[in-house]
C-alpha positions in Angstrom: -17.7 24.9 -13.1 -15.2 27.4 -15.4 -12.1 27.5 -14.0 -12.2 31.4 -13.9 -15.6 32.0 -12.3 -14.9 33.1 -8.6 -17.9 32.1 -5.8 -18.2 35.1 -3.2 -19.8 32.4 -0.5 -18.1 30.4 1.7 -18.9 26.8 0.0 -20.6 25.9 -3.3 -22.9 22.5 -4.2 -21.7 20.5 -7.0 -21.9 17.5 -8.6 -23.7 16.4 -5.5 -20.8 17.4 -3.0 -19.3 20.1 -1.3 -16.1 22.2 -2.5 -14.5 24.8 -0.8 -14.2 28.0 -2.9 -11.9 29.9 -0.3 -9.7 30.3 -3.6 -10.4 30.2 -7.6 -9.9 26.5 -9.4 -6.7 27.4 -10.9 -4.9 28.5 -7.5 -5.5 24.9 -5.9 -2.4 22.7 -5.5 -1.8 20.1 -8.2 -1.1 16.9 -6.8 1.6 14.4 -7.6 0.6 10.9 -5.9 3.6 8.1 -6.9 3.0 5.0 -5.4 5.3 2.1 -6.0 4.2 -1.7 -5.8 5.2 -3.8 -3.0 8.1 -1.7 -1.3 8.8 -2.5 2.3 9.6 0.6 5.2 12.9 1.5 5.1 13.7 0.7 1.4 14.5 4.1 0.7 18.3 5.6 1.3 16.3 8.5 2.9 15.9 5.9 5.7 19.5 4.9 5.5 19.1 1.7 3.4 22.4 0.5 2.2 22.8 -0.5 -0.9 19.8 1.5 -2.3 19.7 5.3 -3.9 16.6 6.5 -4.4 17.3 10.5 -4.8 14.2 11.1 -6.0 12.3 10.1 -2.9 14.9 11.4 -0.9 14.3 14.9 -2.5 10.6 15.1 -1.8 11.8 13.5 1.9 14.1 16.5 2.2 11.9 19.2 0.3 9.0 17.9 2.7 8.1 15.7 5.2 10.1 11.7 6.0 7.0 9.7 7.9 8.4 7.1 9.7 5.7 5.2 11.1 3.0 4.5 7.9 0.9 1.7 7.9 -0.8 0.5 4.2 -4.7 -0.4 3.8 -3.8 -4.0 3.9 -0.6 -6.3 3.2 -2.0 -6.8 -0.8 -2.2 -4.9 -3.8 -6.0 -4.5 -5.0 -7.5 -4.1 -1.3 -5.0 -1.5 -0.5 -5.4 0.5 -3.5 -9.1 0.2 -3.2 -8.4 1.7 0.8 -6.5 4.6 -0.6 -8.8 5.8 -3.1 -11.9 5.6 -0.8 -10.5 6.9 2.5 -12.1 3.6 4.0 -10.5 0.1 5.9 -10.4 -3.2 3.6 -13.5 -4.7 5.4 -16.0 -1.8 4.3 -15.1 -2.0 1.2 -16.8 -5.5 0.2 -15.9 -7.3 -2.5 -13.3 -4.4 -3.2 -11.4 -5.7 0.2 -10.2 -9.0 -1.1 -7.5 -9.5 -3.6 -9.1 -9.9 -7.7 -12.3 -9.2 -6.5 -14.6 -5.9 -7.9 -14.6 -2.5 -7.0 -17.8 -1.3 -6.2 -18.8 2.5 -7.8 -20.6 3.4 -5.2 -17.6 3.8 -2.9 -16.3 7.8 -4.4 -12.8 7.6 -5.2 -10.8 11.0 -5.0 -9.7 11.2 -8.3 -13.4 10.9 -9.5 -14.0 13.5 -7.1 -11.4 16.3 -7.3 -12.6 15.4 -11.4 -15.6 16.8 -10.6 -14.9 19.9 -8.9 -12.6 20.9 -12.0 -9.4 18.9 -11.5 -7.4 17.3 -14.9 -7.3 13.9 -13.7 -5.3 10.8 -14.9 -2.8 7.5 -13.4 -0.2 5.8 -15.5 1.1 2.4 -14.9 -0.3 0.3 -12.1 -4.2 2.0 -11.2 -6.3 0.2 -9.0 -5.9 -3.9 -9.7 -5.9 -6.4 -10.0 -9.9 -7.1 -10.2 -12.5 -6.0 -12.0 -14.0 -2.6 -11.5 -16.1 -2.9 -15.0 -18.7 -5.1 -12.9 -18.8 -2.6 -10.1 -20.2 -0.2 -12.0 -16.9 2.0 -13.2 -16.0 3.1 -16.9 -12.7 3.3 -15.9 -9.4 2.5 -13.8 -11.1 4.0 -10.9 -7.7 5.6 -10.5 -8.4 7.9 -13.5 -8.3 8.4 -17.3 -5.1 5.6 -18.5 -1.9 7.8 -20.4 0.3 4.8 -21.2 1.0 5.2 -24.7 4.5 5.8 -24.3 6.3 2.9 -24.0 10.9 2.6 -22.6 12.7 -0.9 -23.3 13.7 -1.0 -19.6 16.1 -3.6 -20.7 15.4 -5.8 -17.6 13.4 -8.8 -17.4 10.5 -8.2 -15.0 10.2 -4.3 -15.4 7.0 -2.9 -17.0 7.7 -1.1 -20.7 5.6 1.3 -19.7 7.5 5.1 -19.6 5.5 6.5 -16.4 7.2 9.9 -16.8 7.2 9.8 -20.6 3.1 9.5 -20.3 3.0 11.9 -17.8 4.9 14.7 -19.7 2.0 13.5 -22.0 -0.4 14.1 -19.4 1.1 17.6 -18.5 0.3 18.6 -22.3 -2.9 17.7 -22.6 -4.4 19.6 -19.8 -6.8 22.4 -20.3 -5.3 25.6 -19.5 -5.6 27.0 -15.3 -6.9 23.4 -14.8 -5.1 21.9 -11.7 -3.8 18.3 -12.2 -4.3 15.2 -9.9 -2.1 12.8 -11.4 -1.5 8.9 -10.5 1.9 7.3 -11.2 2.0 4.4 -10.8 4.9 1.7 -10.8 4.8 -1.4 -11.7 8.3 -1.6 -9.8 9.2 -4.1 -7.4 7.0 -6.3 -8.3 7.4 -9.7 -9.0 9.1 -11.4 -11.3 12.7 -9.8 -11.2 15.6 -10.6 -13.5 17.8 -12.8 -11.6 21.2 -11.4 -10.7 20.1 -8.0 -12.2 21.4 -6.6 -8.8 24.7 -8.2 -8.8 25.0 -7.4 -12.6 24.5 -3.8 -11.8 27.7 -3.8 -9.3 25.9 -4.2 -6.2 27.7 -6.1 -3.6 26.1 -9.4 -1.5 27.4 -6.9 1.9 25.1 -4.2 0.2 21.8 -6.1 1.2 20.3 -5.6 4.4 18.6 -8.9 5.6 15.6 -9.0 7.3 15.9 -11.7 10.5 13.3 -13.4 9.2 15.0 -14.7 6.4 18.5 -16.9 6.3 21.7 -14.4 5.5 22.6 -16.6 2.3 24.1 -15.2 -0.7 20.7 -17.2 -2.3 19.1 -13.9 -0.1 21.3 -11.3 -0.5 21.2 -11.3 -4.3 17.3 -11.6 -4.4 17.3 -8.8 -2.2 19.6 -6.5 -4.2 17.4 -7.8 -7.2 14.6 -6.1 -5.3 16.6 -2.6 -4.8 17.1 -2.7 -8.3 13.4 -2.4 -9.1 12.8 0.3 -6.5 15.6 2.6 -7.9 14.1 1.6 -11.8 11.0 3.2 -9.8 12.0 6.3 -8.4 14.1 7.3 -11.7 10.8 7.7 -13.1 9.8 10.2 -10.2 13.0 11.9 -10.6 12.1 12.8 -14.3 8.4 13.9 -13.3 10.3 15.9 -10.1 12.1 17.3 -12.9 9.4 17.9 -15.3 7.6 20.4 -12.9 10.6 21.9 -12.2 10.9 23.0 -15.9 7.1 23.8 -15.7 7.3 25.5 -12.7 4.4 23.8 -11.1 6.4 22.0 -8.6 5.8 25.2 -6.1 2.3 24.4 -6.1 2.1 20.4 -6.0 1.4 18.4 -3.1 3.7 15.9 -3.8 3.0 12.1 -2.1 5.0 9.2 -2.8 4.5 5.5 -0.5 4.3 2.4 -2.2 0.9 -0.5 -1.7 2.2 -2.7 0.8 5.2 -4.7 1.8 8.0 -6.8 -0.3 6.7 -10.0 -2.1 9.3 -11.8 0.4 7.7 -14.9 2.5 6.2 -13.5 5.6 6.3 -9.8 4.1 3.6 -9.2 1.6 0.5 -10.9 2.5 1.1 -10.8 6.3 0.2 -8.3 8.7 3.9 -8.5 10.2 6.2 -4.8 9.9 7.6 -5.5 6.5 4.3 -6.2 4.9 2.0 -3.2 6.0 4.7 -0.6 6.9 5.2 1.2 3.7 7.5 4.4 3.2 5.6 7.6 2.6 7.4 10.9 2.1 5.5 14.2 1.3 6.8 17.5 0.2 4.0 20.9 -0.5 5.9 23.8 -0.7 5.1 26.8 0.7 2.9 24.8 3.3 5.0 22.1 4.6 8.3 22.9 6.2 11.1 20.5 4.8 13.4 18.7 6.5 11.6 17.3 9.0 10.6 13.5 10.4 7.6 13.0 11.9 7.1 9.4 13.9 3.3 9.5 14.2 1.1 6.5 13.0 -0.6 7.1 9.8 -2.4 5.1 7.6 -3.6 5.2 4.2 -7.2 6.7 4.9 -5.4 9.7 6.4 -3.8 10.4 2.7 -7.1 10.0 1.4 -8.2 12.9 3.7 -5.2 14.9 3.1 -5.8 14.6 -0.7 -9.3 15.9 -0.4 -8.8 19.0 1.9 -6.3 19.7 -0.2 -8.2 19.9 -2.8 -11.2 21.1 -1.0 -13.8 18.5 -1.6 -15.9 17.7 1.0 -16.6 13.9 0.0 -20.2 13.7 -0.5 -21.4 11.1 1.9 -19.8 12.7 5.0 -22.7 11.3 7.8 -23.3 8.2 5.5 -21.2 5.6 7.9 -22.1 2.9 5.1 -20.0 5.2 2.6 -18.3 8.2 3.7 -14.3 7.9 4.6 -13.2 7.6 7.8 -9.1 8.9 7.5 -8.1 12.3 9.0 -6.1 14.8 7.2 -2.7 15.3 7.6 -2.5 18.6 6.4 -2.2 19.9 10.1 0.5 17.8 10.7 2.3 18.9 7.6 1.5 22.8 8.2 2.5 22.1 11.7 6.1 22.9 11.2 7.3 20.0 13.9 9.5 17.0 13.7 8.9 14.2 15.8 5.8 12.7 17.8 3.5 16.2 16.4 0.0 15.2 17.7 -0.3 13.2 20.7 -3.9 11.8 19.6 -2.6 10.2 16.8 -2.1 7.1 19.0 -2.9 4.4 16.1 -3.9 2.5 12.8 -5.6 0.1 11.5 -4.6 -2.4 8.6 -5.7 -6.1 7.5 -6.4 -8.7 4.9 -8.7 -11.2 3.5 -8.0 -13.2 0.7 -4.7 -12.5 -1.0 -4.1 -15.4 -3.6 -6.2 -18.8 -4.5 -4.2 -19.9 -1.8 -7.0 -22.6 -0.1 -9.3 -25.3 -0.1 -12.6 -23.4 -1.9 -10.8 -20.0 -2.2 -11.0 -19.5 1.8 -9.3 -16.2 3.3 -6.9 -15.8 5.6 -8.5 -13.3 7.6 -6.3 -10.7 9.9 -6.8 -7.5 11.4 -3.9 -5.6 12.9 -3.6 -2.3 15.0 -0.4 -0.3 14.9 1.0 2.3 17.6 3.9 4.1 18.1 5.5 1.2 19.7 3.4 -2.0 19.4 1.8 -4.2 16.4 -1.2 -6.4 17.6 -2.5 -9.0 14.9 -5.9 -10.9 15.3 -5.7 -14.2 13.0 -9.4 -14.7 13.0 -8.9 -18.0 11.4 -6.0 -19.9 13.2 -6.9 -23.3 11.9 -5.9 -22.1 8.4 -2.4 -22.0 6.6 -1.9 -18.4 6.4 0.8 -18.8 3.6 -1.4 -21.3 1.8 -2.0 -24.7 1.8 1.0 -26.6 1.6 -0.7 -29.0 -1.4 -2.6 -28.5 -4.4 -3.7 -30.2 -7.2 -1.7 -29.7 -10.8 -4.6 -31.0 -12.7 -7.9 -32.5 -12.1 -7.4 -35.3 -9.8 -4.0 -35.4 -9.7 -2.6 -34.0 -6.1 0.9 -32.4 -6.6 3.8 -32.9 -4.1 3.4 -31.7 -0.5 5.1 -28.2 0.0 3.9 -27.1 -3.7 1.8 -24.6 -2.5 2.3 -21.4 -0.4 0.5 -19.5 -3.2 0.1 -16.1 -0.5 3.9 -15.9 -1.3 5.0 -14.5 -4.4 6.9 -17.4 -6.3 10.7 -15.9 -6.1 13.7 -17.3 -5.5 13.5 -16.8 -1.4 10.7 -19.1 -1.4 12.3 -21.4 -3.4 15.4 -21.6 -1.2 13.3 -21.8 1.9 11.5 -25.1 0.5 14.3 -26.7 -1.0 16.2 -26.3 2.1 13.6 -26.6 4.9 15.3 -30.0 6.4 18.6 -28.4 6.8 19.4 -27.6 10.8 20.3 -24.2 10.1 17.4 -22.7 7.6 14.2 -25.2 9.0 13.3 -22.0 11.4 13.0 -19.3 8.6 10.7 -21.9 6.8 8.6 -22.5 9.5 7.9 -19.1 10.5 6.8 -18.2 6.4 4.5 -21.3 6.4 3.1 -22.7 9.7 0.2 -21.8 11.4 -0.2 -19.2 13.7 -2.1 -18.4 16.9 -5.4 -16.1 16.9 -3.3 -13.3 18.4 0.0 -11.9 17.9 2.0 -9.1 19.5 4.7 -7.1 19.0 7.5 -4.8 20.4 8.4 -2.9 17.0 11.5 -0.8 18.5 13.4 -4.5 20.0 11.5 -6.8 17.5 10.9 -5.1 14.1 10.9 -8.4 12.0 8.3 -9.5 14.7 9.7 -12.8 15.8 8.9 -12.8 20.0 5.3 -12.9 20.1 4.4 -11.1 23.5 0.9 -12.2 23.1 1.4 -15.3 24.5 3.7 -13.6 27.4 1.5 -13.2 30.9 3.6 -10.1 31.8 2.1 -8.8 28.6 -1.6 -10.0 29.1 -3.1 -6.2 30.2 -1.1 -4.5 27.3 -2.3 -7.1 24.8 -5.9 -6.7 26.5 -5.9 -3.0 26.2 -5.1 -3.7 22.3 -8.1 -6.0 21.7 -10.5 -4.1 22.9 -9.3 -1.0 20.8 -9.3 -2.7 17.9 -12.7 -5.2 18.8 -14.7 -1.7 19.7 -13.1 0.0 16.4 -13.9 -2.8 14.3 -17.6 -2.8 15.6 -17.9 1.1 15.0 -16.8 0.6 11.3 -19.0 -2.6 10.4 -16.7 -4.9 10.2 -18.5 -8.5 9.4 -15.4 -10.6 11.1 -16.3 -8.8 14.3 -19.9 -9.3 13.8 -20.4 -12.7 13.2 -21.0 -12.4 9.7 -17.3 -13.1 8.6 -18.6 -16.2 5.9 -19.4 -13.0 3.8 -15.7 -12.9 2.5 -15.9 -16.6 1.4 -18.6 -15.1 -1.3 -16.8 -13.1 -3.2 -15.9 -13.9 -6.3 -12.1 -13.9 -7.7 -11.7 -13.0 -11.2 -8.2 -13.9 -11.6 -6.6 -17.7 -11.5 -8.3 -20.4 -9.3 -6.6 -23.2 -8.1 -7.8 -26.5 -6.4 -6.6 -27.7 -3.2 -7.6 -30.6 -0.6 -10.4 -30.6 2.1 -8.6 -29.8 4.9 
């Protein structure tokens, strides 16, 4: 399609899919997705995080809209990326719902989409991964065309060379004249590993970190922690200069700008874990001239809904829409956002939906950990579908053929980091042994919990009988939702996840 031929009719066929042509190609919105990689709710100073500036974010929070209740495809990188890009949960994804698996092409991805329908697409940094997407039938990052030639000695250990907003200045010059952009960037940033101390070297204070009460308020803690911020504001400099970039262009009038981040912080029982602080994410979004700014808005969303958002925005009509095995099941925000309302905005919005297989090689044959969790305005409910299993990893594995390693040497669904660390090394002393226990031991096949008393999700409720008919009305939401959507756990074919095959590092560990 040229970018300067008008259609007269209301809709137009191509590429197999619907557009809408209400307006020409060139007057459609760019779009600015940032996504950060393993950033926890509320590690933004938008959210009143001490010891954290993030100006960047707080300018699109400000400029836009602050969401305060946003819940990630799953607690994992690859499964979560995979969710976004399709507009679909983990567990109809396939092989693309567990962690280093493959991404099958069959599932449309919206970059590959608004591509087709005339958009100058490309990512930077962190795309979809890790996995393999190669032997799902892609050519490419099925985030888009790579730009990550430009390279910035970040001069921390741990932080990716990569120049996000140097490549996509780059990005920004290569694109064909009245051509809207869709553009990926991508951090690297907070990821694992981080330069030790880099936090305290920057003149943070210990005071400065907030400490989640699942974890022991040590200075070991703290200074992790304020590692961690140190990665997110490395992160959100790079948005400030892209921010800044469209300023100068003057294209930031008509961008649909999104920033969240994958999942949770690599922290034991944060990533990985279905828990608040590894599938509530921060998401702010600014469109000018569509969204009113300055507003909070409390309503559960999820990570298919930016999918949709992303599309009508665009206005693709994804092209298996009645095709349950493929189409995307999120629904727009873009009411919400034109809505001008702060707030609880549309009542029907009552809930998400979020989960995980396999994270790391983390068990005996490469099993799962298999979760499912349902998030409302008030409540987090958590099916463990495999309670028998360690769902931080098996405590023991085996450092060579034959040769079992020492007990506790495991816990592979936790980042290694220095928390961890601390948590093993001191697991016998009186005062830490609970924080250790609640990263590592097993868990029962439900959880529940009251997010406004008990965001760190420590009282489970589910095992409360004043709370059976709440906890009840929660399994069959999410047992009747997971039916609808095909989910093999809730059909009795959940072995299918064992299959898959991991294409990053296998370990061995004991029959349990």
């Amino acid at each position: 399609m040229k970018t300067t031929h008008r259609i007269t009719v209301a809709c137009a066929f191509v590429a197999g899919f619907f557009v809408s042509e209400a307006q020409p190609l060139a007057k459609r919105p760019n779009i600015l997705f940032a996504i950060s990689d393993d950033q926890s709710y509320p590690h933004a100073s938008a959210y009143g995080c001490r010891g954290i500036r993030t100006p960047a974010f707080d300018r699109v929070a400000e400029g836009g809209v602050l969401f305060r209740t946003c819940i990630a495809g799953s607690p994992g990188c690859s499964p979560s990326r995979a969710s976004l890009l399709t507009g679909r949960y983990h567990w109809m994804i396939e092989h693309a719902g567990t962690h280093a698996s493959k991404f099958d092409a069959k599932y449309a991805t919206f970059p590959g989409l608004l591509e087709q329908v005339g958009y100058w697409v490309g990512y930077t940094g962190k795309g979809w991964g890790p996995g393999n997407y190669k032997d799902g039938g892609f050519k490419r990052n099925p985030a888009g065309p790579v730009f990550s030639s430009r390279k910035k000695n970040p001069r921390i250990k741990g932080i990716s060379s990569t120049d996000y907003a140097a490549n996509f200045d780059d990005f920004l010059r290569q694109r064909p004249e009245g051509k809207p952009f869709c553009f990926w960037l991508g951090g690297h940033e907070p990821h694992r590993v981080f330069e030790k101390g880099i936090g305290l070297k920057q003149g943070r204070k210990l005071e400065d970190a907030d400490v989640p009460a699942f974890l022991p308020d040590t200075p070991e803690i703290r200074s992790d922690i304020l590692d961690y911020y140190a990665e997110i504001e490395w992160f959100d400099s790079h948005l400030g200069r892209a921010l800044k970039q469209l300023d100068e262009l003057g294209e930031l009038d008509n961008t649909l700008v999104i920033v969240t981040s994958d999942n949770g912080m690599a922290f034991p029982r944060a990533k990985a874990n279905c828990f608040e602080f590894g599938v509530h994410v921060p998401l702010a979004i600014m469109w000018p001239g569509r969204a009113k700014g300055g507003r909070e808005v409390t309503d559960p969303v999820g990570f298919v809904d930016l999918t949709a958002t992303i599309l009508e925005a665009g206005g693709v009509t994804h092209p298996a829409l009645g095709q349950a095995a493929l189409a995307p099941v999120g629904r727009s925000l873009v009411s919400l956002l034109e809505s001008g309302k702060s707030g609880r905005v549309e009542p029907q919005r009552t809930h998400v939906f979020s989960g995980r297989e396999r994270h790391s090689s983390s068990r005996h044959n490469n099993m799962t950990y298999p979760q499912r969790c349902l998030r409302s305005d008030r409540h987090i409910y958590i099916r463990n579908f495999k309670p028998d299993r360690w769902p931080a990893g098996d405590p023991q594995k085996f450092d060579s053929p034959g040769k079992l390693g020492p007990m506790h040497g495991g816990y592979h669904d936790i980042d290694a980091c220095p928390s961890l660390t601390f948590l093993i090394e001191n697991r016998e002393q009186p005062e830490i042994a609970k924080y250790f226990h609640w990263s590592v031991d097993k868990r029962p096949g439900e959880e529940l919990y009251d997010i406004t008393s008990d965001p760190d999700c420590l009282n489970n409720l589910a095992l409360d009988p004043a709370h059976y008919k709440l906890t009840q009305t929660y399994r069959d939401q999410m047992d009747a939702y997971l039916k609808k959507t095909g989910d093999p756990r809730a059909l009795g074919q959940g072995n299918i996840w064992e299959s898959y095959k991991r294409y990053s590092r296998m370990r061995t560990f004991p029959k349990p």
